[in-house]
C-alpha positions as CSV (number, residue, x, y, z in Angstrom):
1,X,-16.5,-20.3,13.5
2,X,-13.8,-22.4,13.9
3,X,-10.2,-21.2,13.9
4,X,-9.1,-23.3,10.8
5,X,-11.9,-22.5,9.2
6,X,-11.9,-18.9,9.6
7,X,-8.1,-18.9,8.3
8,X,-8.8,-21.1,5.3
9,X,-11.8,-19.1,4.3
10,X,-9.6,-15.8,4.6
11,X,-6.8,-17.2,2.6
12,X,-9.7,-18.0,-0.2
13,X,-11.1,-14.7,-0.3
14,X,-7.2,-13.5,-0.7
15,X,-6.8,-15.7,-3.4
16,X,-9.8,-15.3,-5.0
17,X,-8.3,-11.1,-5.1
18,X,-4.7,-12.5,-6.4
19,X,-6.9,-14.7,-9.7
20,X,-8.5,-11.3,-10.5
21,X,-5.4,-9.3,-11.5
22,X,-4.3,-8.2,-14.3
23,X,-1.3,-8.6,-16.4
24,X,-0.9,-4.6,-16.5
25,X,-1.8,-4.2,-13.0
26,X,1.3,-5.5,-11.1
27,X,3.2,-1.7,-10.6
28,X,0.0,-0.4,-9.4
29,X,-0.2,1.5,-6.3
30,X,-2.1,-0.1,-3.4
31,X,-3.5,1.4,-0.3
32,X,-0.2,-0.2,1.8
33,X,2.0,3.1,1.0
34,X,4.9,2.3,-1.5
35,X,3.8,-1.1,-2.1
36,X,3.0,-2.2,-5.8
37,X,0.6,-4.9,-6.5
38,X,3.5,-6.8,-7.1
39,X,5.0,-5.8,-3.7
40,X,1.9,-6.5,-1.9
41,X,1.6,-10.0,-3.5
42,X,5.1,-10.8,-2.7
43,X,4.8,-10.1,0.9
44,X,1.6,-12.1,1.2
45,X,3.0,-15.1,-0.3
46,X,6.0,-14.6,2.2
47,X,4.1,-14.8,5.0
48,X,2.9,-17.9,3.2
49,X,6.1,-20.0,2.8
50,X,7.0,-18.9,5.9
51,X,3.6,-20.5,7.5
52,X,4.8,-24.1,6.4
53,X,7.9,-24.4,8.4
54,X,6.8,-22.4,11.0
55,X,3.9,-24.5,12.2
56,X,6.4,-27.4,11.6
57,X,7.9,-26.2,15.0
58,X,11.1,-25.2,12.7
59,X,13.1,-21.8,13.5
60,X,13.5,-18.2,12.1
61,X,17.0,-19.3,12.1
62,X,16.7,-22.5,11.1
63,X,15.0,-20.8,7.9
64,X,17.2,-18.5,7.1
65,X,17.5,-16.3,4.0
66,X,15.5,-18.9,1.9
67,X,12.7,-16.9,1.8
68,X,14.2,-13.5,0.8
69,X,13.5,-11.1,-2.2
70,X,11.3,-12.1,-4.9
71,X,8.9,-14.7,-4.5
72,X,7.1,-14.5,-7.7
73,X,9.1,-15.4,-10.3
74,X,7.4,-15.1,-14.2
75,X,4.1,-16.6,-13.2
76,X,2.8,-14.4,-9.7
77,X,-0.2,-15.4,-9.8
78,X,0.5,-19.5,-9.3
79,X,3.1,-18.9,-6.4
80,X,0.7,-17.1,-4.8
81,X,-2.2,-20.1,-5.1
82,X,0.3,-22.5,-4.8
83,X,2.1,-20.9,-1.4
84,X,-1.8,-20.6,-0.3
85,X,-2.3,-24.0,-1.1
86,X,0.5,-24.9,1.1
87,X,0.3,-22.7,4.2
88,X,-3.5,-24.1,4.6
89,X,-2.8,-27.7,3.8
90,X,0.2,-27.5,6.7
91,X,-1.5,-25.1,8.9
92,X,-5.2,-27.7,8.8
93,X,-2.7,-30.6,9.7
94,X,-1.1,-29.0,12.7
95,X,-3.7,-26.7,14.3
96,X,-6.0,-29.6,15.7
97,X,-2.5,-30.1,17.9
98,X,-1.9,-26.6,19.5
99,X,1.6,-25.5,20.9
100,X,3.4,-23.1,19.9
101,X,5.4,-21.5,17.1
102,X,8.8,-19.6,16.6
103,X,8.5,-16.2,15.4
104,X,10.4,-12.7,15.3
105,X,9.9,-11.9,19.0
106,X,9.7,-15.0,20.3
107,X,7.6,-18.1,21.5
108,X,3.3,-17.6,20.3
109,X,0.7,-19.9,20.2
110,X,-0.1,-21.2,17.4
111,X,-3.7,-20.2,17.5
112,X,-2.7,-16.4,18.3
113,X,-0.2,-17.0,15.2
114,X,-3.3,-18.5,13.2
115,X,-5.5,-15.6,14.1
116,X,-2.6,-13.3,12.8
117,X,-2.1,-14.7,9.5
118,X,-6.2,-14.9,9.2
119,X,-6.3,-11.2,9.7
120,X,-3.5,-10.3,7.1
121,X,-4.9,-12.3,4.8
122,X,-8.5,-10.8,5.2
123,X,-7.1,-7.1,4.9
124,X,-4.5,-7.5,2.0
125,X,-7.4,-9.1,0.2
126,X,-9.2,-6.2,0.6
127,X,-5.9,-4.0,-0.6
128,X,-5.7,-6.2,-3.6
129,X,-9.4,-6.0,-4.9
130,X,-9.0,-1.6,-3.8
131,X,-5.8,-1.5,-6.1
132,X,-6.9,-3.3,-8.9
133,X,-10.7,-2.9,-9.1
134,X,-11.5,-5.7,-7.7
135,X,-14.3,-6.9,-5.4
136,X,-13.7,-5.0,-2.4
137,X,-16.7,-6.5,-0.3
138,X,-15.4,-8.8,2.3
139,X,-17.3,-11.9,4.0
140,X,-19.3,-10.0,6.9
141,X,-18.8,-13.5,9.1
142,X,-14.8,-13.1,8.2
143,X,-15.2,-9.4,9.5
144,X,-16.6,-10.1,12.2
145,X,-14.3,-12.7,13.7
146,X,-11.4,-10.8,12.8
147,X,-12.4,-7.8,14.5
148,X,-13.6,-9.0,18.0
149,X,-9.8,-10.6,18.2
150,X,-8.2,-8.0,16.4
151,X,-10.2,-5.4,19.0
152,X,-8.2,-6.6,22.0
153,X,-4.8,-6.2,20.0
154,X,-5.3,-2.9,17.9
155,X,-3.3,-0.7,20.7
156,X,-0.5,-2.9,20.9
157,X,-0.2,-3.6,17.6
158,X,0.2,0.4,16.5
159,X,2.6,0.7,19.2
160,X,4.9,-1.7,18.0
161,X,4.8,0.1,14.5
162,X,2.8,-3.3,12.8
163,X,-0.1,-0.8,11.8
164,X,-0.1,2.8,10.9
165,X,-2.6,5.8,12.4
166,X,-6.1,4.8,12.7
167,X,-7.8,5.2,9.6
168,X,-11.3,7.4,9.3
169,X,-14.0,5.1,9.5
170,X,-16.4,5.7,7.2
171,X,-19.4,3.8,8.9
172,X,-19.8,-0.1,9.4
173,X,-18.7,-3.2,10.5
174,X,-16.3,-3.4,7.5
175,X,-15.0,0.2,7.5
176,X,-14.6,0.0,10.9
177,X,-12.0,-2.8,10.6
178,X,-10.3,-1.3,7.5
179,X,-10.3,1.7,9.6
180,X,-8.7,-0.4,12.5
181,X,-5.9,-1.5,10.7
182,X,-5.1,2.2,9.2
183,X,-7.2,2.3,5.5
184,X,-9.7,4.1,4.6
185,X,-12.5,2.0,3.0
186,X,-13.1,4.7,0.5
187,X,-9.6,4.5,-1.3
188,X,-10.1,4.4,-4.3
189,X,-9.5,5.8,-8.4
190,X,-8.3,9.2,-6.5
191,X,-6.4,7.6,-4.2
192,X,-4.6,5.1,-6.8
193,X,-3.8,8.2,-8.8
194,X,-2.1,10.5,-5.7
195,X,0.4,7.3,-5.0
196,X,1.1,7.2,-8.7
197,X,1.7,10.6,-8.9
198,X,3.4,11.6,-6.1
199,X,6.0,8.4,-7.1
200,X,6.4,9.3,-10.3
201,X,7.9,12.9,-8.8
202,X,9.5,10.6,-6.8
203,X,11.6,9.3,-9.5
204,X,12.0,12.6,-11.3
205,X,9.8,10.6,-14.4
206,X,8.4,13.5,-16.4
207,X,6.5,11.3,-19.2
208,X,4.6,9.3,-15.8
209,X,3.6,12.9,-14.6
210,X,2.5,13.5,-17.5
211,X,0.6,10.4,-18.2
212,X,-1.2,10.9,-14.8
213,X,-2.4,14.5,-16.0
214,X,-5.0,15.8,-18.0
215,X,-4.2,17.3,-21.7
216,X,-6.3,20.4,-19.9
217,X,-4.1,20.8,-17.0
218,X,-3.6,23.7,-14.8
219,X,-0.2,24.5,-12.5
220,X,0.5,26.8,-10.2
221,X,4.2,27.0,-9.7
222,X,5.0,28.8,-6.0
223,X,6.5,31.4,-7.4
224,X,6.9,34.7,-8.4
225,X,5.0,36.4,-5.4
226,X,2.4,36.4,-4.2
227,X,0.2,34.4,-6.4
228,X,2.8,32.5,-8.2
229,X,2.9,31.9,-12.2
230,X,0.2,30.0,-14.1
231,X,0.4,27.3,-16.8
232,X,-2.0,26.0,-18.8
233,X,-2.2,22.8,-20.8
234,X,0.0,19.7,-20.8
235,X,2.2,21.1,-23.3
236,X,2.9,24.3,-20.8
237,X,3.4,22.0,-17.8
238,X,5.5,19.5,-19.0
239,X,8.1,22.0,-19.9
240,X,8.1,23.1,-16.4
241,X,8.8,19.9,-15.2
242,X,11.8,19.3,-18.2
243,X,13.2,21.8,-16.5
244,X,12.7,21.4,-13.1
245,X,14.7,18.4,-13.3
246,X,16.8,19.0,-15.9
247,X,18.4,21.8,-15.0
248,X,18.4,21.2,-11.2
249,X,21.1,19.0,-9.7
250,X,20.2,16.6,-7.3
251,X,16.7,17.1,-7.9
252,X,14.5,15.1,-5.8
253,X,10.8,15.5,-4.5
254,X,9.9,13.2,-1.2
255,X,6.6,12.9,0.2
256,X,6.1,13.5,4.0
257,X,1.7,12.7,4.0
258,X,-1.1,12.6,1.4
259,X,-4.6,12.6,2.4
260,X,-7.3,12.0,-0.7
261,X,-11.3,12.5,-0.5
262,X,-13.4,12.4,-3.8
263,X,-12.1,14.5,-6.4
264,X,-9.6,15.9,-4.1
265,X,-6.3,15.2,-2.6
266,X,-3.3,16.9,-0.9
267,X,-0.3,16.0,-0.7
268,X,2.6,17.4,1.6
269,X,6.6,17.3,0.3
270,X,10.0,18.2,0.3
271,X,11.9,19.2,-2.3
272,X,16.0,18.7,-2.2
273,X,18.7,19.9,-4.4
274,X,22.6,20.7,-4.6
275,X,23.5,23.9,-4.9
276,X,26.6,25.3,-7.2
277,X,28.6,24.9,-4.3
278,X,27.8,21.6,-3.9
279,X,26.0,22.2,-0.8
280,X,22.7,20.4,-0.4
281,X,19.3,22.5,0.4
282,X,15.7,22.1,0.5
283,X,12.0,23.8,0.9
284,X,8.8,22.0,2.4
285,X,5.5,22.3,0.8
286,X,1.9,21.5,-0.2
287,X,-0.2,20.6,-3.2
288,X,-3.9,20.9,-3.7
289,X,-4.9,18.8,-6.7
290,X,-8.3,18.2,-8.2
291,X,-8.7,15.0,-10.4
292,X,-11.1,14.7,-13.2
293,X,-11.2,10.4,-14.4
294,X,-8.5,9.1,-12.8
295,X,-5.6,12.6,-13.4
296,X,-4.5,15.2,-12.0
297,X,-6.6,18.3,-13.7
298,X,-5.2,21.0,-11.5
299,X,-2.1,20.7,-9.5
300,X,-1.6,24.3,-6.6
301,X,1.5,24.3,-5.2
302,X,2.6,26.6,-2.3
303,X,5.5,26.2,-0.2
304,X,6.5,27.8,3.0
305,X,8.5,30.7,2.7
């Protein structure tokens, strides 16, 4: 397959991802860690402004801040098409032409910088369709391509920070690549549902939390030793939580790793506060949650003493 056509075809199946959203999907988690749809979108059609002028032989400097912040305006889904639109019209017109292009750290060829932009595109598409229920089957012929350049480049490519920890393949050509790139090809309700959760502790949100659990929930607070107490229902746990961060100053819950598979999840945090004093402290800990449809049905926390 040729270069331009492999981008072209990968910016299609991105956009054909971006069409199928929903107007209540744009603050839904995604499998790129604290990105929203919305924030996912954005950065793809970034990378898509910026393709014009860069394959125009203009400079990161020369560019500026033009391109900051948000890209999306009231209408997200037709800056997306229409930066699409653009990148491939610009990228077809100069790629028959080599060279090379300007970019953060330095002087690439264009076709590496092609190849790049055909592999982000092929991935976030997959992201997209994974966060909004979406076709999450990707071309086999776009997999393949990607991955036999992408092989050569994974190492360097983590090392730099570009790409998190491997991901856990889960058998295939395509969960091999996801897996390449740090996703897990299985991400999924469960996994939508952790990111929500743990950012809705996040922000100290108690009506989120409690739109993300069951009306049969079950908590187990760390506390008193050495089982720690028990509360049953919504109506039980959301009082814990009103005064959890209600009556605690400085309350604020961070998380430090999540891992999700089927109905279960775990999620690792830290909890900060103030003291009267006005000195700041903290504890470290773990949840084990089970999710029944999408919420959190039982939520074991246990922190280390």
């Amino acid at each position: 397959m040729d270069l331009n056509t492999l981008y072209h075809r990968t910016v299609e199946a991105w956009a054909d991802r971006v069409n199928g959203v929903g107007p209540e999907q744009w603050g839904a988690p995604t499998p790129c860690r604290g990105w929203t749809v919305r924030d996912l979108v954005n950065h793809v059609v970034g990378e898509d402004l910026w393709t014009v002028p860069l394959v125009e032989g203009r400079t990161i400097e020369e560019v500026g801040s033009s391109l900051d912040g948000d890209l999306l305006g009231d209408d997200p889904v037709g800056a997306a098409l229409d930066a699409a639109m653009s990148a491939t019209k610009a990228t077809a017109t100069r790629l028959p032409d080599g060279g090379t292009v300007h970019l953060s750290y330095g002087e690439e060829q264009l076709g590496e910088y092609v190849h790049q932009l055909a592999a982000d595109h092929l991935v976030h598409a997959w992201d997209l369709a994974a966060a909004t229920g979406g076709d999450t089957r990707l071309d086999p012929h776009l997999v393949a391509e990607v991955h036999a350049w992408f092989t050569q480049r994974e190492e360097m490519y983590r090392s730099g920070g570009a790409i998190g920890p491997r991901g856990v393949s889960h058998g295939g050509a395509q969960a091999d690549l996801l897996a390449a790139f740090g996703r897990d090809s299985e991400w999924g309700t469960t996994h939508a549902a952790l990111a929500a959760f743990s950012a809705a502790f996040g922000r100290g949100d108690v009506d989120a939390i409690m739109a993300l659990m069951t009306d049969d929930c079950v908590f187990e607070a760390t506390g008193p030793a050495p089982d720690g107490a028990r509360h049953d229902g919504a109506e039980a746990v959301r009082a814990v939580w009103e005064e959890l961060f209600g009556q605690t100053p400085g309350a604020a819950f961070t998380e430090e790793e999540s891992y999700a598979g089927g109905d279960r999840a775990v999620l690792r945090w830290r909890f900060d506060w103030t003291d009267d004093d006005g000195s700041p402290g903290h504890v470290r800990g773990a949840d084990v949650l089970r999710f029944r449809d999408g919420k959190v049905c039982e939520k074991l926390s246990y922190v280390k003493g």
